[in-house]
N, C-alpha and C positions, 0 to 999 in steps of 0.2 A: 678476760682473755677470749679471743674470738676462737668459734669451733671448730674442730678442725673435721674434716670427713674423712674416715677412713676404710672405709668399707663404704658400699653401695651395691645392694644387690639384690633385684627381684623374685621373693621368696616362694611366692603362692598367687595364682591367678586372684588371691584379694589385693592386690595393686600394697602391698607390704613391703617396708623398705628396712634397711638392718645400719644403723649408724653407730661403728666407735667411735666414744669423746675424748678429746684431748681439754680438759678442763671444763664442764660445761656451768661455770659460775665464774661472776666478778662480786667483788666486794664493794657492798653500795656506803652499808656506816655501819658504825660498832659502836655502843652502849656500854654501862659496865655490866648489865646483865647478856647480852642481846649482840648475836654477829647478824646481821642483815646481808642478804646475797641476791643476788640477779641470779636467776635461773634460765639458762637459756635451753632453747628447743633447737633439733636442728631445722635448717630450711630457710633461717635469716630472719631480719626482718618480721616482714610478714604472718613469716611460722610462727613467731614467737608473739603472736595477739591473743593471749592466753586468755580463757574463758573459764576452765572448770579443771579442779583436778582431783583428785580422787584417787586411795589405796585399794588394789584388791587383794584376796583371800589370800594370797601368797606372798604380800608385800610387795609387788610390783606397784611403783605408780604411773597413773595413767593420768594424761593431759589431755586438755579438749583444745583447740585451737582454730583456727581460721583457718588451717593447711591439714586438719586433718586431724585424727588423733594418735596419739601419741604414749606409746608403755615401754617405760625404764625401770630396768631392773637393778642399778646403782651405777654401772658401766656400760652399756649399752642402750641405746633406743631403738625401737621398732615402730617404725610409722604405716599408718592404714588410711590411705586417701582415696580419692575421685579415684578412678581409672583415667587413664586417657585412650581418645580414640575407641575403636571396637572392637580391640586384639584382646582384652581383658575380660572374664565374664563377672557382667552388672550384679547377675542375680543373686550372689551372695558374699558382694564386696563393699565396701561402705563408699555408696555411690553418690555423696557431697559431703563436702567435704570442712563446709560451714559448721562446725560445732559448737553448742551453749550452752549445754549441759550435759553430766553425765548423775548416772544414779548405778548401783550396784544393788540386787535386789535379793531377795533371803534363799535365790536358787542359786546362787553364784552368774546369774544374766548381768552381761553391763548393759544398761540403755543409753545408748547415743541420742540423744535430743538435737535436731540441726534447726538452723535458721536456715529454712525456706525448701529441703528437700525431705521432710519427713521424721522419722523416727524409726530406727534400729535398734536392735537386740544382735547385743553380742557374745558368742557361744565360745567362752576362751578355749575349751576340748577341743573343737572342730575348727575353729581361728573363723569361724563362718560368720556371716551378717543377714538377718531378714528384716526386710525393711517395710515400712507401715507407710501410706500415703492417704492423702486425704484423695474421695472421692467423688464429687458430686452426684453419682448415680446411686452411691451406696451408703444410706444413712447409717449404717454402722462402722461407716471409718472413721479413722482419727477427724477432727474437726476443721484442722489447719496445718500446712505443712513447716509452719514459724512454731517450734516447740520450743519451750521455754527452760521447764522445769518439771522436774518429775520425781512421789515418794508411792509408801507400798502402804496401805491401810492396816488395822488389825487381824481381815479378815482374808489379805494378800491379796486383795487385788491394787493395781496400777494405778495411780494420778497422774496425770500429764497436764499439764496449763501450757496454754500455746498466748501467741501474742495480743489478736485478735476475736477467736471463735469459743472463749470460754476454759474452760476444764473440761478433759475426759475421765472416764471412767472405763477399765479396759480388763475385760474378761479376761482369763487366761485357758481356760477351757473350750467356749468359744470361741475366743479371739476379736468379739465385738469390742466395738467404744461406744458407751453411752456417753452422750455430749448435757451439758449443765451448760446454759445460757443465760444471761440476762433477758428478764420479761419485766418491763414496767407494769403491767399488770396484775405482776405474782410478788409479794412482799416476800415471798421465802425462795425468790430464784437467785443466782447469784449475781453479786450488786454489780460488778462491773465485770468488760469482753478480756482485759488483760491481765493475767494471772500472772503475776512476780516469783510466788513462793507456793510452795505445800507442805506441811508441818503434821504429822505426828504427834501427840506428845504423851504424857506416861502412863495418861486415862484411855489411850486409844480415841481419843477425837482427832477428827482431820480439821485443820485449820486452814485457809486458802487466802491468799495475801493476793488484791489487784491493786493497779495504781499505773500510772503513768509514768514516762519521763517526768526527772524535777523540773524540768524550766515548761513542763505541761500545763495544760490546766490540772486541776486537782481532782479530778476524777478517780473514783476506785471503792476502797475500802476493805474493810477484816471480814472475813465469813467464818462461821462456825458448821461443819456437817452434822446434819441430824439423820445417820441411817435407819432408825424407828419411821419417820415422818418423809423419807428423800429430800429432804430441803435444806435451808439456809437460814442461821442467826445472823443479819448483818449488823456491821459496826462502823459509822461513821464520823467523821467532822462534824462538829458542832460547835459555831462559832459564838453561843450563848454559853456553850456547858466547858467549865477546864476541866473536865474529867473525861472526855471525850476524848477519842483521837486525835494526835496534832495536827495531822493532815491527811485525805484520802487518797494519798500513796503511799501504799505500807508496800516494805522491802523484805525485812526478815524477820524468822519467828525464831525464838529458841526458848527452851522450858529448860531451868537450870537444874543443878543439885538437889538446892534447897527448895523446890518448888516456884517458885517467881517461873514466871512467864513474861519475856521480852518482848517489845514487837519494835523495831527501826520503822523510821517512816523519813521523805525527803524535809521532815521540820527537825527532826531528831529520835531519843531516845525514849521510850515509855516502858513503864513495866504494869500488866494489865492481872486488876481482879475479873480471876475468870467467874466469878459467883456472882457478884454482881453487873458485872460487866462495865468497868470505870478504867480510865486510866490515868498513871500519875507519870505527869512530865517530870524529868529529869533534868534538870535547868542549872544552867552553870551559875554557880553562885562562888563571888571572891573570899568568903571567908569558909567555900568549903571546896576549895582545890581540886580534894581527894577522892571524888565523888563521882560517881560514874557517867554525868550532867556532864563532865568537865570537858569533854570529847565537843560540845555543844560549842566552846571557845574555839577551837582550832578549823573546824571546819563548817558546812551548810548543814549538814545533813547525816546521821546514821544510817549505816545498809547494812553491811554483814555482823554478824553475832559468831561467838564461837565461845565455850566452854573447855578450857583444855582437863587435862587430866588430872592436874592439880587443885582444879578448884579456879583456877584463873579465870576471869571475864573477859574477853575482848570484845572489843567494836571497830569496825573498820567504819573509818568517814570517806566520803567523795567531796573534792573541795569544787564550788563550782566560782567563778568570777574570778576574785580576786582571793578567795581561799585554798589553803593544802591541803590535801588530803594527808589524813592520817591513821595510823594505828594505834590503839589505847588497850593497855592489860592495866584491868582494877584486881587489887587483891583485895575481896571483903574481909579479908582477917586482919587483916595491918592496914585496911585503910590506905593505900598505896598505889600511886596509876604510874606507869611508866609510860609515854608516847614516845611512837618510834616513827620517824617522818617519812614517807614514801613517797617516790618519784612517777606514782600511777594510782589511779582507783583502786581501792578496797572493795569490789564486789562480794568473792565470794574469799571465805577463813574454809581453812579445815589443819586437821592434825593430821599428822601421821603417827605407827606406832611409836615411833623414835623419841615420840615427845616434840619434835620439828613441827614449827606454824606455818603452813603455805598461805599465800596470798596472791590469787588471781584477780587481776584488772587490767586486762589488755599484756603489761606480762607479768611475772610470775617471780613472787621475791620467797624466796625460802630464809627464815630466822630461826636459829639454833641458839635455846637457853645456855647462856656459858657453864653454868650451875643449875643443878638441879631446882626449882622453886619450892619454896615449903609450901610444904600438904597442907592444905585445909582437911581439918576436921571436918 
């Protein structure tokens, strides 16, 4: 059902827009677990080139999009774009409107990550925006105004990966970025310029995922932060070792329940000993269907990971050529994968509190469990 505008009206010199929806979903397929939805944005089109999306503190969620971003509170949208013209003031309005990630961080800040104008922090109290730019005179700015990705370390400070100039590292007191580059020189500097992911996980290691486009060359690899030492465990392709990584574009990290540690890469799915440092390819095989490999059938490549709150696995596939992209939930208890087919990239998974899976990839399908899933132990 197309959206309908019913309201439009300019709230706060941050260039914020107020939209009632008159249905903002179509139904794409229904499973017998699984209703699959088109979620749409308003603005058309183009608005709806969904990149990121994310719940905050209060259950609002927020979308990242090519037009801006975007918080629905279940009936309403509120949009925060470019300004136009000079009747608007820049300086604390989210001044591009390109967004590609968002991150929510342990002060209740949202970080707005854009492709090509910087990185903001947004102060939901104040509806305020302060925005971070890279600077060539001043080696303690962000690196690159193409940010990527961005999480919070153990000790609360900021990660950002940008597209080309590394990882930062970003005070909050100061308000510096220290930048981590690649140096062929230095075995412990970070192995490649473009950061996909940064991962957390339940030891307080930072993980930092580079890699290319898939139809790239295979450049990238997995890094390990060593904050004793400031440096870098790299992990790469090894076309002698199958314990190795599949490929040196790794996409997504997730560290499950049970402890296993994931990593997606554009060859597929691996699950990686962090003590030794090995990984085991997950390889579709026909007498074992059930198996979380199986994802490896339907499409090129593994990218998004998510763990829902039952204990579910999923993986999002990107199909490239002549393949679909898909969606795969494995239940390790029953042995059980349901794919669910999507009509876009599986970039990025997240849940909501509702138990609801979102899936951004240009747009944005929202799936609602018909029934509650059994709990894994």
């Amino acid at each position: 059902m197309p959206l309908k505008m019913l309201l439009l009206v300019l709230l706060t010199p941050v260039a914020v827009f107020a939209q009632q929806l008159s249905g903002a979903t179509s139904l794409v397929a229904e499973t017998p677990n699984y209703r699959i939805e088109e979620f749409r944005l308003p603005g058309g089109q183009p608005g709806n080139n969904i990149t990121s999306i994310v719940q905050g503190p209060n259950g609002f969620m927020w979308f990242g999009s090519h037009r801006g971003l975007h918080r629905y509170d279940g009936h309403t949208f509120i949009t925060y774009q470019e300004p136009e013209g000079d009747t608007l003031d820049n300086s604390t309005s989210l001044a591009f409107s390109y967004v590609e990630n968002l991150y929510w961080d342990r002060f209740d800040k949202l970080w707005v990550c854009t492709y090509g104008g910087g990185l903001f922090c947004f102060n939901p109290q104040t509806e305020q925006f302060k925005r971070y730019q890279h600077d060539p005179e001043n080696p303690y700015s962000i690196s690159q105004d193409r940010v990527m990705c961005a999480a919070e370390d153990a000790e609360g400070n900021l990660w950002f990966g940008t597209e080309l100039k590394g990882v930062n590292r970003f005070d909050r007191k100061t308000e510096r970025f220290e930048r981590y580059l690649p140096d062929p020189a230095d075995p412990g500097s970070l192995s490649f310029q473009t950061v996909k992911n940064i991962y957390l996980d339940k030891e307080g290691t930072l993980w930092i995922a580079t890699g290319t486009v898939p139809w790239g060359p295979r450049q990238g690899g997995l890094n390990r932060y060593d904050p004793v030492t400031d440096s870098f465990t790299r992990y790469f392709f090894d076309p002698e070792d199958a314990n190795s990584l599949w490929t040196n574009a790794v996409q997504g990290l997730l560290e499950d329940s049970r402890g296993n540690f994931w990593v997606t890469t554009t060859a597929g799915l691996q699950k990686m000993n962090r003590e030794t440092g090995t990984f085991e390819r997950m390889h579709y095989h026909p007498n074992k269907p059930h198996a979380p490999g199986a994802a490896e059938k339907k499409a090129t490549g593994a990218f998004s990971l998510l763990e829902d709150k039952h204990g579910g696995f999923w993986v999002g596939t990107v199909g490239i050529r002549d393949t679909a992209s898909h969606l795969l939930r494995y239940d390790p208890e029953t042995a059980t994968v349901n794919y669910l087919p999507l009509p876009m990239e599986a970039w990025r998974l997240y849940e909501s509190k509702d138990g609801v899976i979102w899936v951004a990839g240009g747009k944005a399908m929202r799936i609602t469990p018909k029934e509650q899933p059994h709990k894994l132990r």
